[in-house]
N, C-alpha and C positions, 0 to 999 in steps of 0.2 A: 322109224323104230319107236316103240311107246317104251318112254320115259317110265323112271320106277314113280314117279307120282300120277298116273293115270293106268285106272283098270276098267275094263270093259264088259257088258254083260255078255256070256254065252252067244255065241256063234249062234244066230236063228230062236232068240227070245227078244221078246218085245222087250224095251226098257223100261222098265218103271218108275224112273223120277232119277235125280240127279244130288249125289252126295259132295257137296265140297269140303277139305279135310282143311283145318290151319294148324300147324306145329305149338307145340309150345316151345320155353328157351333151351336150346342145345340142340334141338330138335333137327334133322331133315325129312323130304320126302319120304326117304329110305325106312325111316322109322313107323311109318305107316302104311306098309306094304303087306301085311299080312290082314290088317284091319281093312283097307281097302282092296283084297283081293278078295275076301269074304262076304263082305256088300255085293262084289261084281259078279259074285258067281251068283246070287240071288238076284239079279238079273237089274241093278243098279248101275248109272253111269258116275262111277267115283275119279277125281281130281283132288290130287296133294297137293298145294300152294306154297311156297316157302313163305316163313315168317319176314315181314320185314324187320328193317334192326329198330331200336328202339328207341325214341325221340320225339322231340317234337311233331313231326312227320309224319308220325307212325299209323296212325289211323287212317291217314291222306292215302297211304300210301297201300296200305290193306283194302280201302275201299277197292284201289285202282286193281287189286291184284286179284280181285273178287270179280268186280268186272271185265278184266281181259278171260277169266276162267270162263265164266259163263258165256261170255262169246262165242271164245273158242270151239267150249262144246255145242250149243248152238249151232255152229255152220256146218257141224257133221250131219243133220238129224235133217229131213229134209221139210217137218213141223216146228224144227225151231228147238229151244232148250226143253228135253224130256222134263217134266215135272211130277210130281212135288218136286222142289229144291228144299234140300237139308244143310245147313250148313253146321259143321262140325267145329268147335273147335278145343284145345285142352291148353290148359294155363296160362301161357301169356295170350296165347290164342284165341281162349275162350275170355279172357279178360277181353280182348280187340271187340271180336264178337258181340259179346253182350255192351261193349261201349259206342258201338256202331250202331248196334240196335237202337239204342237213347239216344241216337245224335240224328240219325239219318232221313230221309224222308223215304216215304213207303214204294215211291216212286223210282228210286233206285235201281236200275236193271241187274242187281245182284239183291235186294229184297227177298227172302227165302219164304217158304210156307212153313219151315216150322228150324228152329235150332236145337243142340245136342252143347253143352257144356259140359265139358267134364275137366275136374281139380284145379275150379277157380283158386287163385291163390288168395291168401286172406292178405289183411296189411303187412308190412316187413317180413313178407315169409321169403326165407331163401334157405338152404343147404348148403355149408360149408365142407372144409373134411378133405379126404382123401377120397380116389375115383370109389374106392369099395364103397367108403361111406353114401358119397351120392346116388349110386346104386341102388342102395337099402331104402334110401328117402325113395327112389322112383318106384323100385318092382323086387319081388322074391319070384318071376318065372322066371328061369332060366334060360330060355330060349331069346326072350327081349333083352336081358343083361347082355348073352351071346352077341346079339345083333349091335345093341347100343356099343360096346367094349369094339369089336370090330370094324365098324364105319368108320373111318377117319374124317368123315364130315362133322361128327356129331362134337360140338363144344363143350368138352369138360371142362367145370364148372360152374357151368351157367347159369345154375341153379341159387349161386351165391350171390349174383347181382338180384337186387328189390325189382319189385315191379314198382312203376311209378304210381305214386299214390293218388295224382289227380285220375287217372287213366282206371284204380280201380275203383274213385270216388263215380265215377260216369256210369261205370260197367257196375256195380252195385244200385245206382239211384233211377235204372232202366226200367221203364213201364211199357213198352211195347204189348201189344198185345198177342204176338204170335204166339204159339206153344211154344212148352220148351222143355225139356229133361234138362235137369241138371244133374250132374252124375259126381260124388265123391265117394271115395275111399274112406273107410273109416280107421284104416291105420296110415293116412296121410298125414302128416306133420306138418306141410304147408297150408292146407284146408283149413280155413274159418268156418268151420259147420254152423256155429250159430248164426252167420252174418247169408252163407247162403240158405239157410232155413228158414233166417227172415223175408230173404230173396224170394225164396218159393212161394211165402206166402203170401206174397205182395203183389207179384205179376199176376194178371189175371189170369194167365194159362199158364202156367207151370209144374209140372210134378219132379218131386225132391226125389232121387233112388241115393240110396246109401251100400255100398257093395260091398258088404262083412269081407276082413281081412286085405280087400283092394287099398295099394300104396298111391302116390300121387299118380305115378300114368296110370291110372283108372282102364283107359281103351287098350294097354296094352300088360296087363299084369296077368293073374293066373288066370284070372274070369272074364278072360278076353272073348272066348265064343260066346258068353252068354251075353256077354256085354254089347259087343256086335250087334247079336238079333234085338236087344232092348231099342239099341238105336236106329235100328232101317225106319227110313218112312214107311208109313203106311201112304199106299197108291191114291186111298179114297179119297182122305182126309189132310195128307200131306202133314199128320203127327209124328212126332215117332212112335214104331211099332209098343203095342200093349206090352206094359209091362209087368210080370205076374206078380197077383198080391204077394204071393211067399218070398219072390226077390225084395219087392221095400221092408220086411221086416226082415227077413233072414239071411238077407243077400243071396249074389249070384253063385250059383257052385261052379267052386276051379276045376278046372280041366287035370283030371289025376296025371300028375308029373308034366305036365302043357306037352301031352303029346296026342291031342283030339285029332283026330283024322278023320274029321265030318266033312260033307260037301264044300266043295271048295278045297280041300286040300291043307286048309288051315291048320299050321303046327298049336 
């Protein structure tokens, strides 16, 4: 039976490359089932990873998780892992991410063509408060509150533990050359926008999108459809897809009331 972190392209479309999703803190697969069902129906082979916990470890231990994913999908395909690979990730996630990027060697059989960051946390960012309040830090779409409030997997509070500071001293000081979107919110509150805008402009492939009114989960907030198509790879290039001049300045436009019912089925 496929697990809620694994979606599949359309019955009889070629796949186009390979998306792997990492959580941020509180996070489960669960949380990214409308994002990675959206990817699949555009004929992507998307995998949800769980987060490892948090520690010394942590990196060792995301590489490994990175690697049995790409395996795995790998042995279905009978060429081996569809490519481009994209790897995904959002906040502690996307911290791991971009600190693996700096550490790793390119030889890595998890090695991506290109990364997706979204609502790197800055230094001591965390969200205290009551469940509503955490809420308000993560998303105002209704449908992701819905889901996050209803999982019982999902760790309320998690938001209040810091991300360790060496871990986003790594994931900041990253020169990798692949491409890379980074994606924030500009009603994030945990978002160091100046620190990733330095970011941006330091890696050699990088472009900064900023998503007017987007909260920290950036991938699952109002402007989740739009956000989605920002980040599929492109086939050719194994970037992520073009993203429209009028999104970096104006940001992405939400989904009136998050009740989009475009391809894929996506609330």
């Amino acid at each position: 039976m496929t697990q809620n972190g694994d979606h599949h392209a359309p019955d009889g479309l070629k796949t186009r490359g390979t998306v792997i999703v990492v959580p941020g803190r509180g996070e489960t697969r669960a949380t990214y089932a409308r994002f990675g069902s959206r990817l699949a129906h555009d004929a992507y082979r998307v995998r949800v990873v769980d987060l490892p916990a948090a520690g010394p470890a942590f990196l060792d231990a995301l590489a490994r998780r990175l690697s049995e994913a790409v395996a795995g999908i790998a042995a279905e395909y009978p060429d081996g892992l569809p490519r481009p690979l994209v790897l995904v990730g959002a906040d502690l996630g996307a911290a791991g991410l971009a600190a693996l990027l700096a550490t790793a060697a390119p030889t890595a059989v998890w090695w991506p063509q290109a990364a997706v960051l979204a609502g790197l946390p800055g230094n001591g960012s965390r969200a205290g408060g009551r469940w509503e309040d955490e809420l308000d830090v993560r998303t105002h779409c209704p449908t992701h509150r819905g889901d996050l409030t209803g999982d019982a997997a999902v760790e309320r509070g998690a938001l209040a533990g810091p991300v360790p500071q060496d871990l986003l001293d790594t994931a900041y000081a990253s020169t990798a050359g692949i491409p890379r979107l980074l994606l924030a919110g500009d009603a994030d509150p945990l978002a160091d926008r100046d620190a990733i805008a330095r970011a941006a402009r330091t890696l050699p492939r990088a472009r900064l999108a900023v998503v007017r009114g987007a909260h920290h989960d950036v991938l699952n907030d109002l402007q989740h459809r739009s956000v989605a198509g920002g980040a599929a790879p492109d086939p050719g290039t194994g970037r992520p897809l073009r993203w429209p001049p009028a999104w970096r300045t104006r940001g992405a436009p939400a989904c009136r009331h998050c009740r989009c019912r475009g391809p894929g089925g996506g609330r």
